[in-house]
N, C-alpha and C positions, 0 to 999 in steps of 0.2 A: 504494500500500500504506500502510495505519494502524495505528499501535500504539497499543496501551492503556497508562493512565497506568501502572500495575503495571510493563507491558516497559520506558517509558523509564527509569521511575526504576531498573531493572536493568539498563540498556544503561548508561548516564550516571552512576551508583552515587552517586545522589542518592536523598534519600526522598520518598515521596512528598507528604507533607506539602509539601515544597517546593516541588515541581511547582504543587501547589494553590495557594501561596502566590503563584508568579509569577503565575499566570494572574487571581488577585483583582487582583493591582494593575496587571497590563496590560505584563507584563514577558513571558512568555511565554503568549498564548492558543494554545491547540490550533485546529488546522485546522477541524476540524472536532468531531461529536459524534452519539455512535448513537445509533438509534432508541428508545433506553432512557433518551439525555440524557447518559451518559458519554464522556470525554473520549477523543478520538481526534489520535493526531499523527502528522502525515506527514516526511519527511525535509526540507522547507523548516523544519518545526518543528526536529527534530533537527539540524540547522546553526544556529539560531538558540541552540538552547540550548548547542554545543557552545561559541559564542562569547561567551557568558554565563558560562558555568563558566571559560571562558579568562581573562576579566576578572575575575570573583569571586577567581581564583586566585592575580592578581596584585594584590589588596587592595580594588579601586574597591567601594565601595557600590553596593546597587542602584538609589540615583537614579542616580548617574552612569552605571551599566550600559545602563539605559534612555535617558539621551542620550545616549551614543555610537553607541548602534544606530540609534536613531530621530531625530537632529537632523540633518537634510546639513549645515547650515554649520560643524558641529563637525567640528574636524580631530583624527581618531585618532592618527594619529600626535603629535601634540604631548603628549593626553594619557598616550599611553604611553613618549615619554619624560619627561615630571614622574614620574610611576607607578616607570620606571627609577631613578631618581633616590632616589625615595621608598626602595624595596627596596635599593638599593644603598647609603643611609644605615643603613640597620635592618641588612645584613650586617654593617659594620662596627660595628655596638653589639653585636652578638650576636659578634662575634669576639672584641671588647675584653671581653664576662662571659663567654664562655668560657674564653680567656686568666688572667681574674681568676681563676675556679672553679679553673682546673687548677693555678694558684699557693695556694689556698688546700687545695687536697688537695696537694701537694707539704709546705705546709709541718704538716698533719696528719700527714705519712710521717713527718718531723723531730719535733725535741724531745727531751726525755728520754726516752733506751730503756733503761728500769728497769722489772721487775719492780714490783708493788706492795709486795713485801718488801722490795727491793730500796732503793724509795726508802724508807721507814719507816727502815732501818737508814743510811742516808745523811742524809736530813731530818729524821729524827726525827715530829712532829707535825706537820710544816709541808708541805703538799701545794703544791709548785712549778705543779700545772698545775691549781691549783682558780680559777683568773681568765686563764684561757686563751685565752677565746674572748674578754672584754674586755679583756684586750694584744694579743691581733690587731687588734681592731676599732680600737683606740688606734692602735696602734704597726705594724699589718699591713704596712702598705706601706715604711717606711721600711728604709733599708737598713741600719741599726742591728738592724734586728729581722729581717731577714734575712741577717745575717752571723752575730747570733746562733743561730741557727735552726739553720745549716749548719755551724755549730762544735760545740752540742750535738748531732749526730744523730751524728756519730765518738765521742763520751765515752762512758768505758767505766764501771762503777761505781768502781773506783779512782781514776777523772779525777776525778768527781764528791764522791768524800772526800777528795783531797787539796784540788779548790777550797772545797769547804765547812771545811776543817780549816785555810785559810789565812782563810778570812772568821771563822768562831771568833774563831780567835787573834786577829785587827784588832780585833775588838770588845772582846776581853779586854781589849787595852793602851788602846782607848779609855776605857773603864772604870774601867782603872788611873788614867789622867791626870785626869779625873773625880774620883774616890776621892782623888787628892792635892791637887785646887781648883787645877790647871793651866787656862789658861785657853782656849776652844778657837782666841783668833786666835794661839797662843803656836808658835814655831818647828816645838813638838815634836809638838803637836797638827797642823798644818798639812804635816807632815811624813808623817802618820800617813794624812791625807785624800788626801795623794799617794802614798801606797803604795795606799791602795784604790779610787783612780782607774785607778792603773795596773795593777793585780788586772784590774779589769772590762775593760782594754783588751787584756790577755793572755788571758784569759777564754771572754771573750762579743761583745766588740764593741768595735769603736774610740773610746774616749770621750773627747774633748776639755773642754777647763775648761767652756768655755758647758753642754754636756752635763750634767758634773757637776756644774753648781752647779745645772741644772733637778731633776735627779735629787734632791741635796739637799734643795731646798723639798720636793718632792713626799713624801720620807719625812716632814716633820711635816704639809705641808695634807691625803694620803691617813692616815686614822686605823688603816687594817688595815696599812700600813708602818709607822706609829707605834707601834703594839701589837707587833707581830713583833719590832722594830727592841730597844725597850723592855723584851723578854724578857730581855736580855743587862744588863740595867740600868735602871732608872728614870733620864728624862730622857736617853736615848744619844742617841735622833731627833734632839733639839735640838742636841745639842752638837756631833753628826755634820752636823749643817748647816751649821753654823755654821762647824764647819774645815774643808769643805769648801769655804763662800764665801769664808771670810779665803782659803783657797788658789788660789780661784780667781782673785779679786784679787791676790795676790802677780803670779800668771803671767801677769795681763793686759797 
């Protein structure tokens, strides 16, 4: 018995273009061919290609599909297990970006859950998640950014005014000390850098001196921390960093 190219590719739920495709390069020829010139396959065919689709399925190209069938001194077996090998390296990268994914919608779940009024009357003008996706991509993994994560998804909008109403006020008195030409390596200033070290550690995340003092640079090298920082006073960025090193120093 002979089937038309039509019925394999419906049996085998391949197309047929495919079928075509083997048979130009000598991967699968039909048995035979009708009186018409079209292609006829008998069930030696159809074991052939079911072992063709079996390899296809586990990755091999169709060179190599074509010597496994067709070389005797190739040993199947070896290639299928490199082949195993192969697939069982790809499972475990596709487990590690699954893994990744599902930590990366976990921490979409988190974050601030405010209202957009909500933050407006908390932040004011200043949108906390408009660089969101670039502190992930930054700070994603780090478990700094994942303890913060998991502390702001509990914050209630009262959490969120009273930490904003204690950074306020830091800035104010840094401002003051500023305003009196205190210096910022000065007791009172360095004093000042240790309360808002340990704000962020009560906070958001565990911040140690090394931390804080990167943290510091980075409000005067990133210029949108410089700006923000700067609303509360011209020149705070600088002076905020500055008491922040001298106290990092003190505690080293």
């Amino acid at each position: 018995m002979s089937y038309s190219v039509g019925q394999v590719a419906s049996f085998a739920g391949v197309t047929v273009r495919a079928l075509h495709h083997y048979d130009e390069i000598g991967l699968l020829r039909p048995g035979a061919r009708s009186a018409a010139g079209h292609r006829r396959y008998d069930d030696a065919d159809l074991d052939r290609l079911q072992r063709i689709l079996f390899y296809r399925e586990l990755g091999f190209p169709l060179e190599e599909v074509a010597v496994l069938l067709d070389d005797p001194d190739i040993d199947p077996q070896a290639h299928l297990r490199r082949q195993h090998q192969l697939l069982s390296d790809r499972i475990e990268r596709l487990r590690k970006m699954a893994a990744a994914v599902e930590r990366a919608m976990e921490a979409r779940k988190m974050g601030i859950n405010l209202t957009p009024e909500e933050k407006f009357e908390v932040f004011g003008d200043f949108d906390p998640d408009e660089h969101q996706e670039e502190v992930e991509q930054r700070w994603g993994n780090t478990e700094a950014y994942q303890e913060s994560q998991r502390r702001a998804a509990t914050y209630t909008k009262e959490d969120w005014k009273r930490i904003q109403e204690e950074a306020d006020g830091l800035s104010n008195r840094f401002v003051a000390l500023m305003g009196a030409g205190t210096p910022p390596t000065s007791e009172a200033a360095m004093d000042l850098a240790e309360e808002h070290r340990q704000g962020i550690s009560r906070n958001h995340y565990e911040c140690g001196h090394e931390m804080h003092a990167c943290l510091g640079r980075m409000y005067v090298s990133d210029h949108r921390f410089t700006e923000n920082i700067d609303k509360a006073g011209p020149g705070l960025a600088v002076y905020l960093r500055d008491a922040i090193l001298a106290n990092a120093e003190r505690h080293g």
